[in-house]
TIVEX-368439 format. One record per residue (C-alpha): residue number from 0; x, y, z. Coordinates in steps of 0.25 Angstrom, whole numbers, plus 5000, padded with zeros to 4 digits. Example, Ala and Ser with C-alpha at 12.3 -4.5 7.8 and 13.67 -1.06 7.14 Angstrom:
2
@seq=0; c1=5049; c2=4982; c3=5031;
@seq=1; c1=5055; c2=4996; c3=5029;
***
This chain:
212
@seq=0; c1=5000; c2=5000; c3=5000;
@seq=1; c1=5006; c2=5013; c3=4996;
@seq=2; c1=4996; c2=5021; c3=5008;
@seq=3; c1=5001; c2=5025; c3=5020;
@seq=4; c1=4993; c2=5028; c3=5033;
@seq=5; c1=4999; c2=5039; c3=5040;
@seq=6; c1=4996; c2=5040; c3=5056;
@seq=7; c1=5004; c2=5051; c3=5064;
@seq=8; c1=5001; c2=5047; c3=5079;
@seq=9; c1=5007; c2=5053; c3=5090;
@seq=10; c1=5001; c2=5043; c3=5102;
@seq=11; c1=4990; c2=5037; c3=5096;
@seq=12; c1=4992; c2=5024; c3=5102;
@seq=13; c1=4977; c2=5024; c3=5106;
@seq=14; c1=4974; c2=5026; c3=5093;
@seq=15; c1=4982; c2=5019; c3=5084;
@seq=16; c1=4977; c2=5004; c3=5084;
@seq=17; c1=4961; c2=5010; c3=5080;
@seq=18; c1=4969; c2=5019; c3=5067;
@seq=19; c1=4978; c2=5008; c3=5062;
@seq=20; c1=4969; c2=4998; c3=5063;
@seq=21; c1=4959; c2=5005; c3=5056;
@seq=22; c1=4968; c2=5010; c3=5043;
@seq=23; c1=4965; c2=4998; c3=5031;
@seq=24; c1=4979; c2=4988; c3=5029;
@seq=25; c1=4982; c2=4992; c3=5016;
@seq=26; c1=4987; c2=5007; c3=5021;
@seq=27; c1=5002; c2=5008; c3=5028;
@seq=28; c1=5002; c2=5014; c3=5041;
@seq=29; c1=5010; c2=5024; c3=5047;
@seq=30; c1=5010; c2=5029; c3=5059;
@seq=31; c1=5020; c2=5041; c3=5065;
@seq=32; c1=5021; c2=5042; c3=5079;
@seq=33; c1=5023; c2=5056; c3=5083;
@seq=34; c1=5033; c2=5054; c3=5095;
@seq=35; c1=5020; c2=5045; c3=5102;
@seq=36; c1=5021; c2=5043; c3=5119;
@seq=37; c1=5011; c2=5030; c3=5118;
@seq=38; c1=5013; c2=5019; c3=5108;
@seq=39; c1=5008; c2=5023; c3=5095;
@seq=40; c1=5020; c2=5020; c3=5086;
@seq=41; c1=5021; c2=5005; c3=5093;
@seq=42; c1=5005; c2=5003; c3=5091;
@seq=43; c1=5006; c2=5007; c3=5077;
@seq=44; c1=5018; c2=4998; c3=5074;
@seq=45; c1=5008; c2=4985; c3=5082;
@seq=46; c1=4998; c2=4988; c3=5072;
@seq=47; c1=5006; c2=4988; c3=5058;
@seq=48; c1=5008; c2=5002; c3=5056;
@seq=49; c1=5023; c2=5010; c3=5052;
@seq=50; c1=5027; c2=5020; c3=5062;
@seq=51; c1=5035; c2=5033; c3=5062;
@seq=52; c1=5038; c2=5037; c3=5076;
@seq=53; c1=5044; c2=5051; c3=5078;
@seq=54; c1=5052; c2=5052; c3=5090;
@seq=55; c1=5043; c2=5064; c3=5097;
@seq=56; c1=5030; c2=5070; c3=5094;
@seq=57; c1=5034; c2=5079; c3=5080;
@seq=58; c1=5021; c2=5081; c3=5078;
@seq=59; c1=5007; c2=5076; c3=5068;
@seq=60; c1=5015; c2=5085; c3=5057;
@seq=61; c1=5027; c2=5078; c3=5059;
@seq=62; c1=5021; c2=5063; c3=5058;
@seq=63; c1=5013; c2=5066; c3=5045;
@seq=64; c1=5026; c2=5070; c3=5040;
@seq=65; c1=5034; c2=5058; c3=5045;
@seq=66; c1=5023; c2=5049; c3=5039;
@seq=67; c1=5023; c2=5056; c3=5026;
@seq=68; c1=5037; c2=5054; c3=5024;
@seq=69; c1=5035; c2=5039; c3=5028;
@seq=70; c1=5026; c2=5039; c3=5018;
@seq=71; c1=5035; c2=5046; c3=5007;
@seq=72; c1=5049; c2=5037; c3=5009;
@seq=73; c1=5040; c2=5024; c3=5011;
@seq=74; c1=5035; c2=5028; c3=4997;
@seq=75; c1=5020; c2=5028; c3=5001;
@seq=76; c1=5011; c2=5033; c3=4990;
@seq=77; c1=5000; c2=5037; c3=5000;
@seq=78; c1=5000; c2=5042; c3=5015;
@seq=79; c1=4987; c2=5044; c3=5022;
@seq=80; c1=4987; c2=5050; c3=5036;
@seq=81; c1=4977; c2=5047; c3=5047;
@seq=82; c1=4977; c2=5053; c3=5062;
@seq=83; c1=4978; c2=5042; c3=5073;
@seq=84; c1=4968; c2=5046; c3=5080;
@seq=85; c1=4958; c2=5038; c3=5074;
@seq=86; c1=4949; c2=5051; c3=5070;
@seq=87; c1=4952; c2=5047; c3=5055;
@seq=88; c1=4945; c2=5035; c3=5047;
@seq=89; c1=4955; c2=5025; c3=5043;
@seq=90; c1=4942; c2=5022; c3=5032;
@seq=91; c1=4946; c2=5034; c3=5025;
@seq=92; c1=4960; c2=5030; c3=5021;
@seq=93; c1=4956; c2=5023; c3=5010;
@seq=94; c1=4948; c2=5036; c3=5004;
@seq=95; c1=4961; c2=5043; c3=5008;
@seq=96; c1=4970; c2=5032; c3=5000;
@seq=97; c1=4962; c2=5032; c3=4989;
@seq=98; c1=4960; c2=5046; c3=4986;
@seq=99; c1=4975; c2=5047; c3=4986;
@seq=100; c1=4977; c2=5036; c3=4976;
@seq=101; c1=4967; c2=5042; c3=4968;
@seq=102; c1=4975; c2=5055; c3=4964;
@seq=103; c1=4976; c2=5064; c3=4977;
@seq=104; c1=4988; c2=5069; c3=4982;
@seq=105; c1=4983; c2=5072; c3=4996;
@seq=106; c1=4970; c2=5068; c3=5001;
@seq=107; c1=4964; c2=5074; c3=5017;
@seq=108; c1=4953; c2=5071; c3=5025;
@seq=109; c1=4942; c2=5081; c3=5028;
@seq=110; c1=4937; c2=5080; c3=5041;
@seq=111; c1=4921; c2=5082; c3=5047;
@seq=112; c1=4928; c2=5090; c3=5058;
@seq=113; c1=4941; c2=5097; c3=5062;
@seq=114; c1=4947; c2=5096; c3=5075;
@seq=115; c1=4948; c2=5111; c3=5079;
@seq=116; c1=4943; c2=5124; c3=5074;
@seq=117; c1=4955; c2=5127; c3=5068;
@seq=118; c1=4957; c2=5115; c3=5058;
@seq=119; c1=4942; c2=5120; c3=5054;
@seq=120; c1=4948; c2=5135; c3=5052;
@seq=121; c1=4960; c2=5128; c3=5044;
@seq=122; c1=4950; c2=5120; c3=5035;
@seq=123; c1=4941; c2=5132; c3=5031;
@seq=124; c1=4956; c2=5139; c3=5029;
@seq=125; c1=4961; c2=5127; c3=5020;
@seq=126; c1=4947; c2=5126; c3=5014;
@seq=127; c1=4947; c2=5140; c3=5009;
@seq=128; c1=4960; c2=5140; c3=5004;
@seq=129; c1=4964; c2=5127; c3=5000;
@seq=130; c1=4951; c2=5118; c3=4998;
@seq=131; c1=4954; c2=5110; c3=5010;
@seq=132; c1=4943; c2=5105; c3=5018;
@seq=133; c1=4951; c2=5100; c3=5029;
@seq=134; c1=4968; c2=5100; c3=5031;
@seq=135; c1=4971; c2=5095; c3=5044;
@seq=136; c1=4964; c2=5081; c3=5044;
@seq=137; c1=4974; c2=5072; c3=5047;
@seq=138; c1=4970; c2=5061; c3=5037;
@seq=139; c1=4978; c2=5064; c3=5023;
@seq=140; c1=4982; c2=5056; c3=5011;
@seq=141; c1=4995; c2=5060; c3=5004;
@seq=142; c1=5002; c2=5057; c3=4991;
@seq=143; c1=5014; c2=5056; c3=4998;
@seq=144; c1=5023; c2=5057; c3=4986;
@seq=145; c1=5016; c2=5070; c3=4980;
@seq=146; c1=5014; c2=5076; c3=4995;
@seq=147; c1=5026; c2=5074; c3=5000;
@seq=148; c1=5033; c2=5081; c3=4987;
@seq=149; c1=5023; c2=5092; c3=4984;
@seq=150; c1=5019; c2=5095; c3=4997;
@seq=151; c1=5025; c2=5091; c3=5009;
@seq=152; c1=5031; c2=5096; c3=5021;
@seq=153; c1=5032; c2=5097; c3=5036;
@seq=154; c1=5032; c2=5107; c3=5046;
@seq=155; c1=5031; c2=5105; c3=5061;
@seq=156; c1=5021; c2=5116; c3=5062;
@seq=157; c1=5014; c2=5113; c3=5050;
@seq=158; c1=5000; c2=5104; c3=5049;
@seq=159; c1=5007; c2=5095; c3=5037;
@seq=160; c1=4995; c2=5088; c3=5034;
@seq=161; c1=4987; c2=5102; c3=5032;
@seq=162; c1=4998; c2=5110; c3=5024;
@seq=163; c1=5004; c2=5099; c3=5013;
@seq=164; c1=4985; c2=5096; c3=5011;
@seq=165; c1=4985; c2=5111; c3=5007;
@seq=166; c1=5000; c2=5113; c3=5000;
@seq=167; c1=4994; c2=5102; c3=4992;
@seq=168; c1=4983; c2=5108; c3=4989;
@seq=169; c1=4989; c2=5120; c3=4986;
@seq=170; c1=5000; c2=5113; c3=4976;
@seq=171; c1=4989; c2=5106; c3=4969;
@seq=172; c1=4989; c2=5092; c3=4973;
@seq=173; c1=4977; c2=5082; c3=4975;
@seq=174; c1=4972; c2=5083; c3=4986;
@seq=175; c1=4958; c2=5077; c3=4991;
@seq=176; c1=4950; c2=5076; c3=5002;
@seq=177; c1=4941; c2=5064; c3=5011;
@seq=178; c1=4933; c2=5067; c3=5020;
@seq=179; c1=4934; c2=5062; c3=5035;
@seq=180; c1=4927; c2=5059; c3=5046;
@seq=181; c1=4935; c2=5063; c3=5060;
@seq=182; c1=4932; c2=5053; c3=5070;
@seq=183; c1=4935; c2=5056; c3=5087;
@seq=184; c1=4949; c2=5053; c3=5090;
@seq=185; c1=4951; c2=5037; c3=5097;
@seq=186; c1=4957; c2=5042; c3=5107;
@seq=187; c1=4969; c2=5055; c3=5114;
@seq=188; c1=4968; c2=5066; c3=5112;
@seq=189; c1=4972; c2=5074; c3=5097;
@seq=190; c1=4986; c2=5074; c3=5094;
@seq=191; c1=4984; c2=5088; c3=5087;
@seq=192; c1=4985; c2=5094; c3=5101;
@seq=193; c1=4976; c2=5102; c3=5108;
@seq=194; c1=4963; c2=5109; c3=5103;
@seq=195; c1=4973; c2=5121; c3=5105;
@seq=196; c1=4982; c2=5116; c3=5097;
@seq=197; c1=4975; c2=5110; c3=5086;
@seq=198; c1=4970; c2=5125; c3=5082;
@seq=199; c1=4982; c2=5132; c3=5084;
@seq=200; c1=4990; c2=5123; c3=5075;
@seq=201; c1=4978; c2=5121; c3=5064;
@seq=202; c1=4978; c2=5138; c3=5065;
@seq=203; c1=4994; c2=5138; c3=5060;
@seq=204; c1=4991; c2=5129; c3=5048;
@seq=205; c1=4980; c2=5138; c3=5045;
@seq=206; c1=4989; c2=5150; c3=5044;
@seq=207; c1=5000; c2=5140; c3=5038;
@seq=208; c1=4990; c2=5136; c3=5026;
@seq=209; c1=4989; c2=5151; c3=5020;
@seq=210; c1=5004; c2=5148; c3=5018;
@seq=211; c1=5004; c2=5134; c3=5011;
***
């Protein structure tokens, strides 16, 4: 299978078994342990799945970015990231997949509802300006090939997933949408941070996106 699953986790290990389980065989999972405490990496490796572990917690940037680079040396022809918290349908993955093979460079989720009033702010911004309907769903197909040489690069204070969806867009590139359902979180608490948080760092990537 030339697909890739991609799962940052940064202690998931509550988690883990429900959205591994659930992902169909003939995908390749991947999962980046962002500097976990519990034992998400050991979990993921018990059921089947790779793991890329960074030493301390870099960040939910930081392991896309490590996954996609897995994705590119291990000549995948598809990555398709999923949250693991369990608030995404692993169902979806296959409408994901084959909307990519199907032409798309870069396919993202539209959810039913945001998770602060911010990332609502960011999606009328985005929509107004780009066509967007929603830029920080954390489910996302990549070409990897075309992304990662068209598009692709990392910052500690960017959202990475949000700015290489509207560089795409702005470049030209395929890019489709699907629509999801957000279900509650398993269990934990968000690894985003804080209602706080949350809204401050979706503000920056709203001021960051008049710059992309």
């Amino acid at each position: 299978m030339n697909t890739l699953i991609l799962i940052p986790a940064l202690n998931e290990a509550e988690n883990l078994s429900f959205v591994i389980d659930s992902i169909p065989n003939n995908f390749d999972v991947l999962v980046v342990d962002d500097g976990s405490a519990d034992n998400t990496s050991e979990i993921a490796e018990a059921l089947g799945a790779t793991v890329v572990s960074h030493n301390q917690n870099l960040g939910y940037d930081a392991a896309i970015e490590s996954g996609l680079i897995f994705a590119h040396k291990n000549k995948y022809k598809f990555c398709i990231t999923i949250d693991a918290d369990g608030q995404h349908s692993s169902q979806l993955l296959c409408k994901f997949n084959e909307t990519l093979r199907i032409g798309a460079d870069l396919v993202y989720g539209s959810r039913n509802e945001f998770g602060c009033f911010a990332e609502f702010l960011y999606a009328i911004v985005c929509k107004l300006r780009f066509g967007i309907n929603d830029p920080m769903c954390g489910m996302k197909g990549y070409r990897v090939d075309t992304i990662m040489a068209a598009v692709f690069e990392i910052n500690k204070y960017n959202l990475i997933g949000s700015e290489v969806l509207l560089k795409a867009v702005r470049i030209g590139m395929r890019v489709r949408t699907v629509d999801v359902q957000v279900k509650r979180r398993l269990n934990g608490e968000s690894r985003f941070g804080g209602l706080f948080v949350a809204n401050y760092r979706t503000c920056c990537a709203i001021v960051r996106s008049f710059r992309v």
